[in-house]
C-alpha distance (Angstrom), angle and dihedral (degrees) to the residues before:
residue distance angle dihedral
X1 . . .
X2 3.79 . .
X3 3.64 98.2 .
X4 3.66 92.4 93.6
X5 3.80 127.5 66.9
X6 3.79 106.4 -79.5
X7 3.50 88.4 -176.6
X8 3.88 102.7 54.5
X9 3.81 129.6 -149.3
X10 3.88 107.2 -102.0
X11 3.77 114.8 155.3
X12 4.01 90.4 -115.7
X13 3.76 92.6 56.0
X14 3.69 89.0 46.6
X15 3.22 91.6 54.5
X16 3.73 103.8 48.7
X17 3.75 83.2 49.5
X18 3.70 88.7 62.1
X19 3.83 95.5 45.1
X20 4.09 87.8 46.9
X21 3.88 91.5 55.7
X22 3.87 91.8 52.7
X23 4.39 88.4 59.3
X24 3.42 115.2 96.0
X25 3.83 103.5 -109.1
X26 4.08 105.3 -128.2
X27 3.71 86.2 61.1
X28 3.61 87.6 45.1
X29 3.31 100.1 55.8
X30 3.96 92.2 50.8
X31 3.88 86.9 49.6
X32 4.13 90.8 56.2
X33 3.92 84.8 49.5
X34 3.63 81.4 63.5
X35 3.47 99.5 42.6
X36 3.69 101.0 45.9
X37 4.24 95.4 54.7
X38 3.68 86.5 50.8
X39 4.04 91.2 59.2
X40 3.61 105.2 117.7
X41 3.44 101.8 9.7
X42 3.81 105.9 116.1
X43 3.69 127.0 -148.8
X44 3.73 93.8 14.7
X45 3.62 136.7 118.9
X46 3.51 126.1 -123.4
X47 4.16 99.7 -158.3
X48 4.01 119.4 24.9
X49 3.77 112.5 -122.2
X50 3.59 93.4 -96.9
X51 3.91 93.0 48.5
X52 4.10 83.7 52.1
X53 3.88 96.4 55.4
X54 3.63 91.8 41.6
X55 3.85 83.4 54.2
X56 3.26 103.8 45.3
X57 4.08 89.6 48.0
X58 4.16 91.0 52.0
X59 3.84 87.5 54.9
X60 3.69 110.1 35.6
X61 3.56 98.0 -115.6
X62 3.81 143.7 140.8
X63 4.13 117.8 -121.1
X64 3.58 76.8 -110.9
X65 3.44 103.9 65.9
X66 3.72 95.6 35.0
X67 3.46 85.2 66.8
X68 3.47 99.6 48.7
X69 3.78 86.6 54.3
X70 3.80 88.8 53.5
X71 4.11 90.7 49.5
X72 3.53 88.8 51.9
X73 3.75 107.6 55.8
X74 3.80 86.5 29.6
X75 4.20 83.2 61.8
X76 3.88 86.7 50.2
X77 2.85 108.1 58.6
X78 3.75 95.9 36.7
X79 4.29 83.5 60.9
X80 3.39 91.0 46.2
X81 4.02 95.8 42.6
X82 4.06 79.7 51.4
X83 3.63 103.5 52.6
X84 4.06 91.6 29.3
X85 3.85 93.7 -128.8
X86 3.78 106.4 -168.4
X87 3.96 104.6 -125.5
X88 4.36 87.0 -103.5
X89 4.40 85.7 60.6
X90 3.92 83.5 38.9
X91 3.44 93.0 68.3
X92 3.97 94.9 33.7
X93 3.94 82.0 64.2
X94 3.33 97.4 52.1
X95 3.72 93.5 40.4
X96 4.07 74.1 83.1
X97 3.79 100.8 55.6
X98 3.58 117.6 74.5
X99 3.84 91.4 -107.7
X100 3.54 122.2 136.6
X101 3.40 121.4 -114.0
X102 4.01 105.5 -122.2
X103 4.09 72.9 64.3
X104 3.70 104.2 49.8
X105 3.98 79.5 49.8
X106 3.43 86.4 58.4
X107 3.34 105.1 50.0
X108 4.13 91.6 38.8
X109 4.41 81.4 54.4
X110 4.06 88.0 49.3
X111 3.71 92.6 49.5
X112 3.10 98.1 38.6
X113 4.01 97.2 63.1
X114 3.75 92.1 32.9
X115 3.81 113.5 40.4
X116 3.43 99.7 87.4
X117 3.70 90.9 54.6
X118 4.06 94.9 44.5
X119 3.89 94.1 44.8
X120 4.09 91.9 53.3
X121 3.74 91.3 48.8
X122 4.06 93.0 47.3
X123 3.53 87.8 50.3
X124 4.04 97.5 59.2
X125 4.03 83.3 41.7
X126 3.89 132.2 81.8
X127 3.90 110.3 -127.9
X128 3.64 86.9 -143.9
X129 3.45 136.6 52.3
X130 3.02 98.5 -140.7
X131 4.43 125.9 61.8
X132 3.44 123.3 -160.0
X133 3.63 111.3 -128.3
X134 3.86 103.0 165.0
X135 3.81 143.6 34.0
X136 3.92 114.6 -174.0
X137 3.76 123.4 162.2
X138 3.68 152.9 179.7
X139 3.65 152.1 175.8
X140 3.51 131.6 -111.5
X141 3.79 136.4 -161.8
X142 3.57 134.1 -156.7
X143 3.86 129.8 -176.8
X144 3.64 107.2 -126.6
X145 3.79 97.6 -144.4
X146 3.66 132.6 -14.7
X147 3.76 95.5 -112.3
X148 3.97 96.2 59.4
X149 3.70 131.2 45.5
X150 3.60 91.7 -140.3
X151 4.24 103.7 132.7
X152 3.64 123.3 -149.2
X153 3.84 113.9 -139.2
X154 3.32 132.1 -152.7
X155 4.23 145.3 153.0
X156 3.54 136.2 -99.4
X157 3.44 117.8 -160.1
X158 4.08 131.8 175.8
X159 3.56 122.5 -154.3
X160 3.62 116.9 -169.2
X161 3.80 126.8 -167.5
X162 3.64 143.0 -165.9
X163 3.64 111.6 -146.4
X164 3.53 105.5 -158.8
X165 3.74 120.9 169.5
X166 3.92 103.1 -138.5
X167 3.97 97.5 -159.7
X168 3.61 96.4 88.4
X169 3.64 97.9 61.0
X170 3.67 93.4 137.5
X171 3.96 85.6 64.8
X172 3.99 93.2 55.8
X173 4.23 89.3 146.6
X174 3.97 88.7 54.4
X175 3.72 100.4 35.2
X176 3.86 79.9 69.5
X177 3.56 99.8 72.4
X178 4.15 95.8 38.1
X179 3.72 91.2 68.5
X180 3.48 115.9 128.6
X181 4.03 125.5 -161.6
X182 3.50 117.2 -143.3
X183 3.76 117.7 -172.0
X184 4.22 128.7 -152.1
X185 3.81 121.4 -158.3
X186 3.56 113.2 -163.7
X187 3.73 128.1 176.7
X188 3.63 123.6 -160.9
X189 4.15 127.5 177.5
X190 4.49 111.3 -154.3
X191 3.88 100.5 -76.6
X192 3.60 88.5 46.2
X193 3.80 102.8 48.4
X194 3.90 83.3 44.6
X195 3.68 94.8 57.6
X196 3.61 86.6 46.2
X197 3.37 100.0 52.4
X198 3.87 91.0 51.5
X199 3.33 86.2 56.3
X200 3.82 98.6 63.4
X201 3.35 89.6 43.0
X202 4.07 97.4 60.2
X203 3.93 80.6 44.1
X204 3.84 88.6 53.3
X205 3.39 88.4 56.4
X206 3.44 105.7 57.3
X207 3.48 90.9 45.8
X208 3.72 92.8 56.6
X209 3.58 83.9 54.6
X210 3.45 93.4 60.3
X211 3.61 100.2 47.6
């Protein structure tokens, strides 16, 4: 499963790579620290404004690329917190980027001392914010013209979701009544729903290979 490139090769993530070998690596060691112990925790920031500018100032870099940089380690270690790469098959993976290796060393010494930590709190946490909580559907016709009694098919299907912001776990009797339903309507004629449905099945699979 990890033989391939969990990382990709998208011109953005190229180019943050490029940026993140330019940093001197002490600092950017201290700045995965960072990174890594904000992994799961949604909707909160990793450096204060002031810590950004100061940042960006030490490095020669825009707010733009700073954040790039951020996005980038944030997204490894999220792949690597998903397909629990020991720090060894950490640095095997990024053996395929174009990162330089005083930088894989850093992030194989960051995830090293805090993986343990990061993959216990991901596992009490929902990846997304929002949980699906029900699938109702239906089908719809349509004439396709008045002269013909030809009927144009298509399905109706519901999602509905709890979105239930996880961070205030330690208020489990109040978090009750703060959940808010968010609902999906999706339509989807034959080809569609086909292509769909092969979808969720490749997903399926890779899940069952996880289990």
């Amino acid at each position: 499963m990890t033989d391939n490139n969990i990382f990709g090769n998208t011109k953005r993530f190229n180019d943050s790579i490029e940026l993140i070998n330019k940093l001197e690596t002490p600092r950017f060691q201290k700045i995965l620290t960072r990174v890594v112990n904000k992994i799961g925790h949604r909707n909160e920031r990793i450096f204060t404004e002031s810590e950004e500018n100061i940042l960006q100032n030490l490095f020669k870099i825009t707010s733009l690329e700073f954040k790039g940089i951020l996005e980038c380690c944030s997204f490894i270690f999220e792949q690597t917190a998903y397909y629990s790469l020991s720090p060894n098959n950490l640095v095997n993976q990024l053996k395929k980027t174009m990162l330089n290796d005083d930088k894989t060393s850093c992030f194989q010494s960051v995830w090293e001392d805090n993986s343990e930590h990061v993959l216990n709190f991901l596992r009490t946490q929902s990846i997304a914010p929002l949980q699906l909580n029900e699938i109702g559907w239906r089908l719809h016709y349509q004439m396709s013209s008045s002269k013909t009694i030809k009927r144009n098919a298509s399905a109706i299907m519901e999602l509905n979701f709890n979105n239930n912001n996880n961070n205030n776990n330690n208020n489990n009797n109040n978090n009750n009544n703060n959940i808010n339903n968010d609902k999906m309507i999706l339509e989807f004629n034959k080809e569609q729903l086909l292509e769909f449905y092969n979808k969720l099945e490749s997903i399926q699979e890779k899940l069952d290979t996880l289990a």
